[in-house]
C-alpha positions in Angstrom: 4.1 -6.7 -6.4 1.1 -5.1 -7.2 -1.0 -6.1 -10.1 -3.6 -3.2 -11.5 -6.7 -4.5 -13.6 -9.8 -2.1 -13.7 -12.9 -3.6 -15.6 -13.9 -0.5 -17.8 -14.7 -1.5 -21.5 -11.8 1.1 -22.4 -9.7 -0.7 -19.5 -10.4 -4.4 -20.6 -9.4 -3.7 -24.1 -6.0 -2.1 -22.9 -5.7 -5.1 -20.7 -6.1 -7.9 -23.6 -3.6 -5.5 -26.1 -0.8 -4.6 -23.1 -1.4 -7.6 -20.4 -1.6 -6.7 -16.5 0.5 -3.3 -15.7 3.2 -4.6 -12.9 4.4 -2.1 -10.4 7.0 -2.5 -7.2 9.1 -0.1 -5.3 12.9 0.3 -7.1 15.2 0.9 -3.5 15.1 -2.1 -1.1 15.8 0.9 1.8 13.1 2.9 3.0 14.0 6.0 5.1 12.2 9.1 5.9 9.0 8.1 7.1 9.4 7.0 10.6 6.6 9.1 11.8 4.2 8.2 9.2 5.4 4.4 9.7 4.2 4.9 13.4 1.4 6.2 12.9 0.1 3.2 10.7 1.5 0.8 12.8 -0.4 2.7 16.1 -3.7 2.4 14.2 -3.1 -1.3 13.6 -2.5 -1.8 17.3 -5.4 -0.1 18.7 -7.3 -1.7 15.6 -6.0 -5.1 17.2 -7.2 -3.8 20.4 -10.8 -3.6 19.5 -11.2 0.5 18.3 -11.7 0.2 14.6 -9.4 2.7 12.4 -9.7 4.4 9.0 -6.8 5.7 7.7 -6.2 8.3 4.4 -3.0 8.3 2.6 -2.5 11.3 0.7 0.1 13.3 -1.0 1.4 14.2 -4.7 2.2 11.9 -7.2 6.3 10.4 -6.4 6.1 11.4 -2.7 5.8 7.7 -1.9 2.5 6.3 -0.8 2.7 3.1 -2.4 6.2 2.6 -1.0 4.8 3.8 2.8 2.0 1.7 2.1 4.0 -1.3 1.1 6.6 -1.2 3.9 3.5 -0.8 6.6 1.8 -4.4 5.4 5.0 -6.3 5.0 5.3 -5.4 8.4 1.9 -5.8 9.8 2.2 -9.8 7.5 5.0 -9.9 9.9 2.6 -9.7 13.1 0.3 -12.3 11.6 -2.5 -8.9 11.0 -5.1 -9.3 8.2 -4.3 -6.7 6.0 
């Protein structure tokens, strides 16, 4: 679960009326980004290894980053990594 909480004036006022905004993934199943999955998960290993990585997710809004993103550090958690 994610919880989002900017600290704008406009943003802290929303916040007190609405509360924190929740978000999570709907599908338990993820499929369809194996190679993007590997390529995350190479950058963590050679990150373990000692060659620091940077890494840009992009795409349009609905593609799935969040869901990429969230399958990538369950999995990393899994392999004791810092994320």
């Amino acid at each position: 679960m994610i919880t989002l909480r900017e600290k704008t004036p406009a943003a802290s006022y929303a916040y007190a009326m609405l509360g924190g905004v929740e978000t999570r993934s709907v599908s338990p199943v993820f499929v369809g980004r194996a190679e993007e999955l590997a390529s995350l998960t190479g950058a963590l290993a050679r990150a373990a290894s000692g060659d620091p990585q940077a890494l840009l997710i992009g795409g349009e809004a609905g593609v799935g980053k969040t869901r990429l993103v969230e399958q990538f550090v369950s999995a990393a958690q899994r392999r004791n990594a810092v994320v």
